[in-house]
ZAFIZA-217880 format. One line per 2 residues: number of its first residue (from 1); their letters; for each residue x, y, z of N, C-alpha, C. Coordinates in steps of 0.1 Angstrom, whole numbers. Example, Ala and Ser with C-alpha at 12.3 -4.5 7.8 and 13.67 -1.06 7.14 Angstrom:
% residues 2
1> as> 132:-57:78:123:-45:78:132:-33:78; 128:-22:71:137:-11:71:129:0:79
This chain:
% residues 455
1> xx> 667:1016:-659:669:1001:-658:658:994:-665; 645:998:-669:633:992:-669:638:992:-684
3> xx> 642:997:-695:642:1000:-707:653:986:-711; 661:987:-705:676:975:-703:665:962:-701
5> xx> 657:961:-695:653:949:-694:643:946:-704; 635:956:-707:629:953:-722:635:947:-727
7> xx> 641:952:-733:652:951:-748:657:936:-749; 662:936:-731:670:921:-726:660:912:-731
9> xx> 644:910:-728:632:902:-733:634:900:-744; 630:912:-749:633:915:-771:640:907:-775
11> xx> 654:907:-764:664:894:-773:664:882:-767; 657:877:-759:652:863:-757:642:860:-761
13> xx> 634:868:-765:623:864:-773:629:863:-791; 635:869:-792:643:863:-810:649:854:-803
15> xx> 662:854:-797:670:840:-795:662:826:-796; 648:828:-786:642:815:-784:631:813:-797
17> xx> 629:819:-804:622:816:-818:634:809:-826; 646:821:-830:655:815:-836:659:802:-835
19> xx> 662:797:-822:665:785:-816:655:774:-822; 641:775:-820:628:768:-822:633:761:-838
21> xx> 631:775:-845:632:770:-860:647:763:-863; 662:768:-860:674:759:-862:671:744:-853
23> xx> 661:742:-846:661:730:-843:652:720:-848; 644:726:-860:636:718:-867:644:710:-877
25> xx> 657:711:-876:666:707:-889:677:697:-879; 682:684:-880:694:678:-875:702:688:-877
27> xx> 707:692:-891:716:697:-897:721:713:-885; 713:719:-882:711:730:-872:707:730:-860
29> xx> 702:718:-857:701:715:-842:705:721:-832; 721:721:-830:730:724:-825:730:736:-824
31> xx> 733:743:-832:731:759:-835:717:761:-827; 709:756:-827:695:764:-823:694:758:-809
33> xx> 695:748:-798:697:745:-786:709:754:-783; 724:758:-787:729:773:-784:720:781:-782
35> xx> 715:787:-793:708:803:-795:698:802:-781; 688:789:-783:677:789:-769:685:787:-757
37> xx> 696:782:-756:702:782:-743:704:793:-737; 714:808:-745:719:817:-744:709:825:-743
39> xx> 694:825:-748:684:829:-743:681:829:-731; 678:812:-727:676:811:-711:685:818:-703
41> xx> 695:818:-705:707:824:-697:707:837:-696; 704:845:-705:699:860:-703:687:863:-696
43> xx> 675:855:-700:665:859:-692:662:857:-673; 672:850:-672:677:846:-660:684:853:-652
45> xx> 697:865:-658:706:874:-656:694:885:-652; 686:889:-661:678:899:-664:671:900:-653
47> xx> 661:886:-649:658:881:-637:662:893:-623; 676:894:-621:687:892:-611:681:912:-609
49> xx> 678:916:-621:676:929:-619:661:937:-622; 653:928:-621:640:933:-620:635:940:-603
51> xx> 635:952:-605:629:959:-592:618:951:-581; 630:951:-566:620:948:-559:622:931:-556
53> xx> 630:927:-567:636:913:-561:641:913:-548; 642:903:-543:652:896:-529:655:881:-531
55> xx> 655:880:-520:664:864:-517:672:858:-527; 682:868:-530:691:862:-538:699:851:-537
57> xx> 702:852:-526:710:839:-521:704:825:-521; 693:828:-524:676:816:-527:678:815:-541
59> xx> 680:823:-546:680:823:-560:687:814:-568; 704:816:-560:714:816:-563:721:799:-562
61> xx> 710:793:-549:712:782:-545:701:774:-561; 692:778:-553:680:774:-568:686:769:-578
63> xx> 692:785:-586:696:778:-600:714:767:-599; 718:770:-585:732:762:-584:728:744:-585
65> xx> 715:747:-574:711:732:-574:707:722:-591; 698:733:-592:691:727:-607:700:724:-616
67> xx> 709:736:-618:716:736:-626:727:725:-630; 732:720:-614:741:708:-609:736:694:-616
69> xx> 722:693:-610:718:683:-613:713:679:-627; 708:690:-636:707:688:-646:717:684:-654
71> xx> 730:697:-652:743:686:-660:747:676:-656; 746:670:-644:751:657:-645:740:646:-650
73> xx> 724:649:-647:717:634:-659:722:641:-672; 724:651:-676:725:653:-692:743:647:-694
75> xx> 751:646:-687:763:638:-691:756:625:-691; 753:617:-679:751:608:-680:741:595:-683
77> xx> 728:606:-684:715:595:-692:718:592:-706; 715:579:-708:715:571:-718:709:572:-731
79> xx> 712:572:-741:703:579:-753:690:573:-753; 691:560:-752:678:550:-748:669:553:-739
81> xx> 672:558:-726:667:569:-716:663:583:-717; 663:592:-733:664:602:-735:643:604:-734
83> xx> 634:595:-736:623:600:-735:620:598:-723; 624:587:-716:620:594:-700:626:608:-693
85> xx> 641:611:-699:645:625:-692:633:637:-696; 628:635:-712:618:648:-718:606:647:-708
87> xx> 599:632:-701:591:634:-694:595:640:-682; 601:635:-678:607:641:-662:606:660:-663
89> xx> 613:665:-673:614:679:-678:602:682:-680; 600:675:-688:577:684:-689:569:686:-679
91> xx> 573:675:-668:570:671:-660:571:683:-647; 585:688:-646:593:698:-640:586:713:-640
93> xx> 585:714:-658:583:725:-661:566:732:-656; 560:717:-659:540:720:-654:537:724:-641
95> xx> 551:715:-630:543:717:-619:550:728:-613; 564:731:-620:568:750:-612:558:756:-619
97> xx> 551:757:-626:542:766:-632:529:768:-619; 526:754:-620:518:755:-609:517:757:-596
99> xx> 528:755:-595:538:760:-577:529:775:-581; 539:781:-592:538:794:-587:528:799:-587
101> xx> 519:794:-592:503:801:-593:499:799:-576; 501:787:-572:499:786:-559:504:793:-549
103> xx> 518:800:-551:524:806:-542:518:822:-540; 514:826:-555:508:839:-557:496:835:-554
105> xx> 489:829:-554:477:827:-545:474:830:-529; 485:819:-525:486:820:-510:492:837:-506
107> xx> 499:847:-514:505:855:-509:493:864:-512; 485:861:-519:467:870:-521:477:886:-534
109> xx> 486:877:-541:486:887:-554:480:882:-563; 471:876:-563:466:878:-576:451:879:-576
111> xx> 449:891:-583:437:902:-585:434:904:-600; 421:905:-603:413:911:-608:411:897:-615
113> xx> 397:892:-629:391:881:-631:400:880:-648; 405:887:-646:419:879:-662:428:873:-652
115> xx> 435:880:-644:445:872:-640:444:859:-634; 434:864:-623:420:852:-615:426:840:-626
117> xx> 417:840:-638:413:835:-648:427:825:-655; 436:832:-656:452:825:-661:458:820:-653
119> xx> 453:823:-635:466:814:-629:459:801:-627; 443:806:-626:440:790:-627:442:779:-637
121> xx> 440:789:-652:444:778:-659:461:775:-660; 465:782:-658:483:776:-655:484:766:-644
123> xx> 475:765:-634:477:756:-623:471:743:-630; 457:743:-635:450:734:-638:463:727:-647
125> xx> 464:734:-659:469:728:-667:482:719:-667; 490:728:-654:502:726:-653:504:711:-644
127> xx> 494:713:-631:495:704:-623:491:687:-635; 481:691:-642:483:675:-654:490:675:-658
129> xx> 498:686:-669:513:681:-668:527:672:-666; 518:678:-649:530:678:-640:528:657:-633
131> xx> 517:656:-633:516:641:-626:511:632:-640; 509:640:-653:503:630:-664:523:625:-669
133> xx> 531:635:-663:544:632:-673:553:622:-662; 549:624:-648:548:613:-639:549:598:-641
135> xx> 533:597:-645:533:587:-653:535:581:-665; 539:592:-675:546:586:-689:560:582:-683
137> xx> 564:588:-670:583:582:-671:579:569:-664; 577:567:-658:570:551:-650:564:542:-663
139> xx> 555:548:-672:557:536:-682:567:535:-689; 575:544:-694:589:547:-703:596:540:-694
141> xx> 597:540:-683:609:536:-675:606:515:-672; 593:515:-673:588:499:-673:585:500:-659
143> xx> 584:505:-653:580:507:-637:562:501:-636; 559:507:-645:543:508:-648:541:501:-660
145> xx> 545:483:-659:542:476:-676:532:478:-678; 519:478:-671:506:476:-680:496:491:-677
147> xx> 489:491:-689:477:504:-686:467:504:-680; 466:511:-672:454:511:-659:443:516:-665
149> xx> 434:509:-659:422:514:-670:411:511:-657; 403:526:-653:393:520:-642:378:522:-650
151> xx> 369:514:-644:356:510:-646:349:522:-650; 344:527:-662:334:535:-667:351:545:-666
153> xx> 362:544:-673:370:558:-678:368:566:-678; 362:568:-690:356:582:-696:348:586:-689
155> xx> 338:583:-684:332:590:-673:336:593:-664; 343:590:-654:353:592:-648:366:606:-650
157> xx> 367:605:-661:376:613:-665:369:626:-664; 354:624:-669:346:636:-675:342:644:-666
159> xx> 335:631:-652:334:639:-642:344:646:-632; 357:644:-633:370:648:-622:369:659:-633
161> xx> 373:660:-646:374:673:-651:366:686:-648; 354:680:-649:342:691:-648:346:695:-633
163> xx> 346:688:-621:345:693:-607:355:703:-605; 368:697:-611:381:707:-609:378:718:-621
165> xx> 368:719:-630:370:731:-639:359:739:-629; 351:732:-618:341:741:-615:346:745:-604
167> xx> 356:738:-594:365:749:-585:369:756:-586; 379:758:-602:386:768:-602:377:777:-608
169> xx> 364:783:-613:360:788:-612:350:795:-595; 351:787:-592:353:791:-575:363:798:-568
171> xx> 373:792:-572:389:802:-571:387:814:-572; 389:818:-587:386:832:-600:379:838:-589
173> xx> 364:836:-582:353:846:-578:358:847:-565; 365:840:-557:366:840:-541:384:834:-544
175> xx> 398:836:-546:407:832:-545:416:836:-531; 409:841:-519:413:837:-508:411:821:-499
177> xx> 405:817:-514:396:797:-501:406:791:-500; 418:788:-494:426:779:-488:422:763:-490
179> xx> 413:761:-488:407:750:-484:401:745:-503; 396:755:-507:393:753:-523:407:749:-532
181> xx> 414:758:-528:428:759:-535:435:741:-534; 435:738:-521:445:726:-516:431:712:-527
183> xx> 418:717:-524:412:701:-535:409:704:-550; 413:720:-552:416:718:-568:430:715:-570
185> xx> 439:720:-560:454:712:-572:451:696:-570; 446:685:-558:447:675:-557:439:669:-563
187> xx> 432:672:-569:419:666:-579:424:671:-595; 431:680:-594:438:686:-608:454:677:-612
189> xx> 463:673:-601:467:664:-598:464:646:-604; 451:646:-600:448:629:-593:441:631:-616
191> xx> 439:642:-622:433:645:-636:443:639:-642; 454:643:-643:465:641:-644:465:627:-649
193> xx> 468:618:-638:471:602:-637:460:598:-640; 444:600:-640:439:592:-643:435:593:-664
195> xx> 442:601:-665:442:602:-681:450:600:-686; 466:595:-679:476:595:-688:477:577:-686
197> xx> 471:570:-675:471:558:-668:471:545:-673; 454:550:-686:452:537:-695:465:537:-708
199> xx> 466:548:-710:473:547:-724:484:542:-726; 486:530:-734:496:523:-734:509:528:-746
201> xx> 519:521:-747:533:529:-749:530:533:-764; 526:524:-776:517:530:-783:515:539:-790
203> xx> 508:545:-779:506:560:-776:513:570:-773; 521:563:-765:533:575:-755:538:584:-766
205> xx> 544:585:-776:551:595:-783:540:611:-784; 530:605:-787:519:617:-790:514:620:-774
207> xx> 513:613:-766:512:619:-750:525:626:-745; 535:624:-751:550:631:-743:542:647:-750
209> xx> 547:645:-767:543:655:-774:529:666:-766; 517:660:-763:508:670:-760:511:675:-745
211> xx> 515:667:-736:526:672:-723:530:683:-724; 540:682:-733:550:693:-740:541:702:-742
213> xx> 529:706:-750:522:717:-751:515:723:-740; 514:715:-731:500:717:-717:512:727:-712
215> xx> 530:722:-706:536:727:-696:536:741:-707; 542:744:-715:544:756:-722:532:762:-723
217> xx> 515:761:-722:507:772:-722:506:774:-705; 509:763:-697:505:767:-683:520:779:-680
219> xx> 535:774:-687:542:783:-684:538:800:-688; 530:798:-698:532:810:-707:521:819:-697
221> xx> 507:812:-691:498:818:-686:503:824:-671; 513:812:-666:520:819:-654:530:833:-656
223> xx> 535:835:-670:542:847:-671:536:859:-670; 520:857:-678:512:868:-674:506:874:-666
225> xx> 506:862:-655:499:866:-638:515:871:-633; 524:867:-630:537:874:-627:544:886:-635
227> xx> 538:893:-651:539:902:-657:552:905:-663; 555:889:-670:568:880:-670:570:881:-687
229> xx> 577:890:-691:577:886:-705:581:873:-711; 594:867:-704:603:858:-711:597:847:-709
231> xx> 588:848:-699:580:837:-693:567:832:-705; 565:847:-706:549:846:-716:551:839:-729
233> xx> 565:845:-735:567:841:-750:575:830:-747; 584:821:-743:589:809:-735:576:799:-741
235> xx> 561:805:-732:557:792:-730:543:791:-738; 544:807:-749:536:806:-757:541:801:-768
237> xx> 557:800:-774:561:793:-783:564:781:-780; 566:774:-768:568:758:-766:552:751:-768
239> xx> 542:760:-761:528:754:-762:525:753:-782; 524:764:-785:526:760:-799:528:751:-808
241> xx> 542:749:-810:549:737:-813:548:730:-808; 543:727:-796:537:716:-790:526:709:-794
243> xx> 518:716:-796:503:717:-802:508:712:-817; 513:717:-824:513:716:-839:521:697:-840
245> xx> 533:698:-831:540:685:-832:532:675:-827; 520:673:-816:511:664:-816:498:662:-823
247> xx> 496:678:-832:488:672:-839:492:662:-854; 504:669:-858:510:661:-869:517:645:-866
249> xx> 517:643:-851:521:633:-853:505:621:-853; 496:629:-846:482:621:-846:479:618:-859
251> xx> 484:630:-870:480:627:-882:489:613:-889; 499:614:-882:511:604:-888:501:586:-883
253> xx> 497:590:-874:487:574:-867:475:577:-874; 468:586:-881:456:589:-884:446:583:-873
255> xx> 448:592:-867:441:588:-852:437:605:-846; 427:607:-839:423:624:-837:427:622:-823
257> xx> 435:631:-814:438:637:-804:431:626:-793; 417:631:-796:405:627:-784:404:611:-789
259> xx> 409:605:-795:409:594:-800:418:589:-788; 433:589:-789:446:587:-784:442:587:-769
261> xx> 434:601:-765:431:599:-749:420:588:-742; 412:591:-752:400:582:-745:399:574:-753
263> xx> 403:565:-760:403:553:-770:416:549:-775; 425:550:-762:439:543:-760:437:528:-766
265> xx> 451:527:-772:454:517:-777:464:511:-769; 461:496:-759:465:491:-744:474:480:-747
267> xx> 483:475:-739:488:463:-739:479:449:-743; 468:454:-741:455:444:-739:451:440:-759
269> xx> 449:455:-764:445:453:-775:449:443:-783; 442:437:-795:442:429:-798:439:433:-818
271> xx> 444:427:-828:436:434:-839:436:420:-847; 423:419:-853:418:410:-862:413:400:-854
273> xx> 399:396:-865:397:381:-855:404:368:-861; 413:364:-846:420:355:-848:431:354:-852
275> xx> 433:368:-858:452:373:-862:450:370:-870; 467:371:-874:474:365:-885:475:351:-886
277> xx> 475:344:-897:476:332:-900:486:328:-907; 494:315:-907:508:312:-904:519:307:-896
279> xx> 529:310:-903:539:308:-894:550:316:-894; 562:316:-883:568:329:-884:584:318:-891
281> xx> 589:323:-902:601:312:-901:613:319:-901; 621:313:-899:636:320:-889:646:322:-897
283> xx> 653:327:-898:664:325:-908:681:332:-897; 686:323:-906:700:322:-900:711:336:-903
285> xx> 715:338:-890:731:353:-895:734:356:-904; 737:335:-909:749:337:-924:736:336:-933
287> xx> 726:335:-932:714:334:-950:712:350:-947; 710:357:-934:705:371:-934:718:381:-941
289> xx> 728:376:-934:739:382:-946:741:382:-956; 740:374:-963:741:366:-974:731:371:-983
291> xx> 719:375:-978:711:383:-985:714:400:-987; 720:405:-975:719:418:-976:734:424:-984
293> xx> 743:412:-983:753:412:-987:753:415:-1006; 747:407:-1012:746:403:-1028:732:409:-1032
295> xx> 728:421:-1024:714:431:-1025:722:446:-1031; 712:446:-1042:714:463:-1047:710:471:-1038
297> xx> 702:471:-1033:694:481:-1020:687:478:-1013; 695:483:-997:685:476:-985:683:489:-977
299> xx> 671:486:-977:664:501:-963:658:492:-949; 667:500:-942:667:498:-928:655:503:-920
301> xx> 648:493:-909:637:498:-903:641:500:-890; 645:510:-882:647:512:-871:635:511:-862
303> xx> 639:505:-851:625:509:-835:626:506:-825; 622:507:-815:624:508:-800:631:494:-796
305> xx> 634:484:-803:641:472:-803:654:477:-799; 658:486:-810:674:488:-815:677:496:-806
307> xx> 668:507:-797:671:517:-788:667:511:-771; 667:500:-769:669:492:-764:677:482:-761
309> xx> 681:480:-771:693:467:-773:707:480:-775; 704:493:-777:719:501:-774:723:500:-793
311> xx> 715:494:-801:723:488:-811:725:495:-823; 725:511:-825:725:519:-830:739:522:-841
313> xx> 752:517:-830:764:521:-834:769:507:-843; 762:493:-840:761:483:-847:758:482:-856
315> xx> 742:487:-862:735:491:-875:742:497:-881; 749:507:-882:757:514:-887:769:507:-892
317> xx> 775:501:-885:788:494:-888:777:484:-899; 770:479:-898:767:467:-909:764:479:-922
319> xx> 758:489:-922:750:498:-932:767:499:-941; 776:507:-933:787:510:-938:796:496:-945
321> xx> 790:486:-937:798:474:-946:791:473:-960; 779:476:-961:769:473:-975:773:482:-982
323> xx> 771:495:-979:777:506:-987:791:504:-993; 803:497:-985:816:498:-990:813:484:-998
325> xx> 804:477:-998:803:466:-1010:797:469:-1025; 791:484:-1022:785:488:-1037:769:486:-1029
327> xx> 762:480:-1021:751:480:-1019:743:498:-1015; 731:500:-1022:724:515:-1018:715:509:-1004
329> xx> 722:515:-995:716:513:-984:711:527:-978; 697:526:-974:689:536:-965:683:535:-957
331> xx> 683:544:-944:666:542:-934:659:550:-937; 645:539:-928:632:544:-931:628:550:-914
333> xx> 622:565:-916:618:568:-901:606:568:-900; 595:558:-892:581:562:-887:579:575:-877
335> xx> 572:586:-878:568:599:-875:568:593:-858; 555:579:-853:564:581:-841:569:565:-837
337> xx> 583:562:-844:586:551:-843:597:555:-829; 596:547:-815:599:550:-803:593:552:-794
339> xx> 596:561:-788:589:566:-776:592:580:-778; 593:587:-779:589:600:-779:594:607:-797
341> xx> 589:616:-797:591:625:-812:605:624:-813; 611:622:-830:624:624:-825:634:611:-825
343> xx> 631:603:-818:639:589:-807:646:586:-819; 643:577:-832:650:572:-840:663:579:-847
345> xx> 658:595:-853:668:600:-854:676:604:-847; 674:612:-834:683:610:-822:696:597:-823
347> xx> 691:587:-822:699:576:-819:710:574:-830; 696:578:-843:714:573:-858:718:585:-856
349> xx> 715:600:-853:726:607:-851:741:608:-845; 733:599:-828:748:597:-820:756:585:-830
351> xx> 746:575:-837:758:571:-841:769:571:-858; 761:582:-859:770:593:-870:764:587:-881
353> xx> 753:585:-885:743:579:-897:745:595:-899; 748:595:-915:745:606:-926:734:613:-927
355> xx> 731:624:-926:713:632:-924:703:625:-940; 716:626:-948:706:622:-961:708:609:-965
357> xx> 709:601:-950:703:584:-957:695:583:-949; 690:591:-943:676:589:-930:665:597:-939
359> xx> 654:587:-944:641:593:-949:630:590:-941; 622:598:-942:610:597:-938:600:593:-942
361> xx> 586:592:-936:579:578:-945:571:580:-957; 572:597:-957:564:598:-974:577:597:-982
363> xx> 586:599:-977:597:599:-991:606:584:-991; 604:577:-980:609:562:-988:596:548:-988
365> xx> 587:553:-984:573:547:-988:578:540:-1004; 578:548:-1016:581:543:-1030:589:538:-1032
367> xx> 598:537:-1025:611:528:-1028:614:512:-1023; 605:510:-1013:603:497:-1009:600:484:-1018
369> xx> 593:487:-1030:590:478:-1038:604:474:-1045; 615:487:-1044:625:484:-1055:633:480:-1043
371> xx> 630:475:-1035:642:469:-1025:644:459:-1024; 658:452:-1023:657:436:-1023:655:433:-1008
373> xx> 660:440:-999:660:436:-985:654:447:-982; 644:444:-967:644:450:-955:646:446:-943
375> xx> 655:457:-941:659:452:-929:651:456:-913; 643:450:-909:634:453:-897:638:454:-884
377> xx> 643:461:-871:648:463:-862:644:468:-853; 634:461:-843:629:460:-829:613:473:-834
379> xx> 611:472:-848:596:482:-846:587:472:-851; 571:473:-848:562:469:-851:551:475:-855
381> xx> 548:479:-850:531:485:-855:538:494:-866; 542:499:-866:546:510:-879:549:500:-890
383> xx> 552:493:-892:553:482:-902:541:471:-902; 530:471:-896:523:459:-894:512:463:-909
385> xx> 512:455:-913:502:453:-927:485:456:-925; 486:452:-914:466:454:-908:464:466:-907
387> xx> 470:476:-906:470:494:-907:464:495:-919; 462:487:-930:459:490:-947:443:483:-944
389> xx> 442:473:-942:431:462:-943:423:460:-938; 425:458:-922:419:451:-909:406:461:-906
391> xx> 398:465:-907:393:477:-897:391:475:-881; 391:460:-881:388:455:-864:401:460:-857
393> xx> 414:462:-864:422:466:-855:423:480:-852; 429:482:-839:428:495:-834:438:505:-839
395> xx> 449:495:-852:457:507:-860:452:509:-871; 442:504:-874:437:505:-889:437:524:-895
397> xx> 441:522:-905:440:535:-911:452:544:-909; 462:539:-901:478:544:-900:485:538:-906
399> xx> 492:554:-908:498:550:-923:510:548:-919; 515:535:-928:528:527:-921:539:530:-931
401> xx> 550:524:-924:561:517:-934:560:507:-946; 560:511:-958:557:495:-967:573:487:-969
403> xx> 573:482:-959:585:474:-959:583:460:-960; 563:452:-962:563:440:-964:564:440:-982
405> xx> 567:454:-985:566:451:-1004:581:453:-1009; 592:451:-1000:604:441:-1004:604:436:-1010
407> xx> 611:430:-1015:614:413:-1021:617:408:-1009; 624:408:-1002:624:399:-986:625:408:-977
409> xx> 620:404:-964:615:414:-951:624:405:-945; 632:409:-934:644:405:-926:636:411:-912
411> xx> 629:403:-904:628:413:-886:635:406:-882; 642:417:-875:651:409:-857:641:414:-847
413> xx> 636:412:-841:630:408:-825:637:400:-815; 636:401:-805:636:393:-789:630:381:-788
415> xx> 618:384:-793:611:369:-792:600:369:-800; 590:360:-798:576:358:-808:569:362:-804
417> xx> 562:369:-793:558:375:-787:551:392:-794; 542:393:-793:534:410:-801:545:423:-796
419> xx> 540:429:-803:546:447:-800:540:450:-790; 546:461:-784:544:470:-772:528:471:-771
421> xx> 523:471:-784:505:479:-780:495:464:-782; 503:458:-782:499:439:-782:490:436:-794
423> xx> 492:441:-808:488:435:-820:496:428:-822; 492:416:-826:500:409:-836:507:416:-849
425> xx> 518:413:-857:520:417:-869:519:408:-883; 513:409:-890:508:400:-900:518:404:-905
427> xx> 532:410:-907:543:409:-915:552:399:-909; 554:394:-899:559:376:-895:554:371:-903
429> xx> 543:370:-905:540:356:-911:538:358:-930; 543:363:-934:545:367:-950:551:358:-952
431> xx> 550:353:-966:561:344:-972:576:349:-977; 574:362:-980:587:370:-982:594:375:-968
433> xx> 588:369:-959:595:377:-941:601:362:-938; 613:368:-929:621:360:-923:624:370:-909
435> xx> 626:356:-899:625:366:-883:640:357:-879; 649:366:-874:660:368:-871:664:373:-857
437> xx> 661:360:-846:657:363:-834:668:369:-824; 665:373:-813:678:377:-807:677:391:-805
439> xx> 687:398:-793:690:410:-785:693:420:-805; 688:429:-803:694:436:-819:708:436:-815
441> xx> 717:437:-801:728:442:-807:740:433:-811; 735:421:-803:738:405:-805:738:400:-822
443> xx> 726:400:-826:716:397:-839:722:407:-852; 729:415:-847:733:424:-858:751:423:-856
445> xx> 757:419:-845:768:419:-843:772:407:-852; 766:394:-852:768:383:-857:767:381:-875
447> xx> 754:393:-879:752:394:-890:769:402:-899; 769:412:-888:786:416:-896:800:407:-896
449> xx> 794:398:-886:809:388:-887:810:381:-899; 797:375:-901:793:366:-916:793:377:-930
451> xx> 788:387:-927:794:396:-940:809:400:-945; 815:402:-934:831:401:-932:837:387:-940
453> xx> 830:378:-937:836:363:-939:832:363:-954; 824:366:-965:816:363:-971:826:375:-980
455> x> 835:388:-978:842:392:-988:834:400:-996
């Protein structure tokens, strides 16, 4: 029986690589969430026959429950809702990790100063995780609009880390203390929220992303104190890719890791003194038509506006009216334009946007100048001009969309009011920008009636 379960590992350990990599592509997505599915699902079976199990009927409820409840948010959460569901899950995944280190603690299996050594950091790591992804769905969700920021942070931060790194090293040498155990998870816990607290939304894409790496090394370390293969490689290839996708996206903000955590960029922030100067001027359905309409080529700026306003299937319908007029119409994707890795393409996927008119920002960066329109939709800071120039601002040196070097800039926005991370955007106030106010799905709905009319 023991040789049958190897093997069973063997093939969930390829299934769940294979999966990894078919999901780095839209085009194979699909195919690779199969392969990692059918992975989980074997390592789960396999589960059912490892020597020495019981409470199956525990088991059986376990995965009935989860299982229940997962397919029904996955029918029914909202695409616009899809980065709070990944928090909730990261969230899920840190603190079973950390349960279990707890529960093998309390049952006094775990022996000798390696193992000692990995369940604490699977607990440590997992329990931040588990209450840091807490708090990214509470800001994702608007539950939590502003970032908490308490008196001396970073110190703060520095000293709760140190105390809880120095209990669990109290754990490791004496891991029968009951009493040690219950104020390292609640201080490992309270690490958690007080680091994910200040950071405003901003930020959130590269906090979901490093989340994502914490739960998969705390899972991976918990497979090795349980002697767990599917467990170990599970959560040594999620941490990974975890690690690699927030560091590439830090690079996409040109911003360093330790930057992001302790030199959050807040609802509060502010960049330049005294802003932009100007005025923001408006322009009408039928002149925004009218332009995109009698344009050789218009590149589309998607962002958390459009995944907000639902207005994904809208964009599309207008893209497909330019295209059937002879116009070259494209989008542009910021690395993390949204809220979590991902979000933009996600969204033109559901609504059946072409894989090869979605570029990314080194590859339609050049083509902006040769555009007669842009069209700007509910993003900001990825487009804001101060990322080049400003150094007082707190995006300076991120590298953006050049969608103010159009021939005309088209934003729709809600109102006049700053972006999520509260910079102003000195691309309102351009002489080539025009702001086209209103719900995107409203504001874009109106825009195709006047293109319709216009022939």
């Amino acid at each position: 029986m023991e040789w049958v379960i190897q093997i069973a590992y063997f093939i969930v350990a390829v299934l769940f690589i294979l999966g990894l990599k078919a999901m780095s592509s839209p085009v194979t997505a699909r195919r690779g969430i199969r392969w990692a599915g059918a992975g989980m699902v074997l390592a789960t079976l396999v589960t059912f026959l490892t020597p020495g199990m019981q409470n199956f009927a525990l088991m059986l409820l376990a995965i009935g429950l989860g299982g229940g409840v997962a397919w029904v948010l996955g029918q029914r959460v909202k695409m616009t809702d899809m980065p709070q569901m990944v928090a909730v899950y990261n969230g899920m995944g840190g603190g079973a990790a950390a349960a279990i280190a707890a529960l093998e603690f309390a049952r006094g299996e775990v022996h000798g100063p390696v193992v000692s050594t990995l369940a604490v950091l699977g607990s440590l790591i997992g329990a931040v995780a588990f209450s840091g992804s807490i708090v990214a769905f509470l800001k994702l969700q608007g539950t939590m609009k502003k970032a908490w920021k308490l008196p001396a942070q970073n110190l703060l931060n520095g000293v709760l880390a140190l105390v809880t790194v120095l209990l669990g090293l109290l754990i490791i040498l004496n891991p029968a203390q009951t009493a040690l155990l219950l104020l390292f998870y609640a201080l490992a816990l309270a690490l958690g929220v007080v680091l994910t607290a200040p950071i405003g939304g901003a930020d959130m894409p590269v906090v979901i992303s490093l989340l994502n790496a914490f739960t998969g090394l705390a899972v991976g370390f918990e497979g090795y104190v349980l002697g767990n293969p599917a467990l170990i490689i599970a959560g040594i290839v999620v941490g990974a890719s975890g690690t690699l996708l927030t560091q590439l996206m830090a690079k996409a903000m040109n911003r360093p890791i330790s930057g992001i955590i302790f030199k959050p960029i807040t609802g509060e922030a502010q960049g330049g003194a005294g802003g932009p100067q100007g005025t923001m001027k408006e322009v009408s359905a039928l002149d925004a038509a009218a332009l995109m309409r009698y344009a050789q080529k218009v590149i589309i700026v998607p962002g958390y506006g459009m995944a907000v306003a639902g207005a994904q299937h809208k964009v599309w319908e207008l893209a497909k009216l330019l295209i059937d007029a002879g116009v070259d119409v494209k989008f542009a994707i910021h690395p993390v334009a949204g809220r979590m890795p991902g979000h933009m393409n996600v969204l033109l996927a559901e609504a059946g946007v072409p894989y090869d008119l979605i570029l990314d920002l080194d590859e339609i960066n050049a083509e902006f100048p040769l555009a007669d329109v842009a069209l700007v939709i509910g993003a900001n800071d990825v487009v804001n001009p101060v990322a080049r120039h400003d150094k007082s601002s707190p995006i300076y040196g991120m590298p953006i969309l050049d969608a103010d070097k159009a021939q005309q800039v088209i934003v729709n926005k809600r109102g006049k009011g700053a972006g999520y991370s509260g910079i102003e955007n000195e691309l309102f106030f351009q002489d080539n920008t025009s702001m086209l106010y209103g719900s995107a799905q409203q504001a874009i709905a109106d825009v195709i009636t006047n293109i319709k009319t216009l022939g």
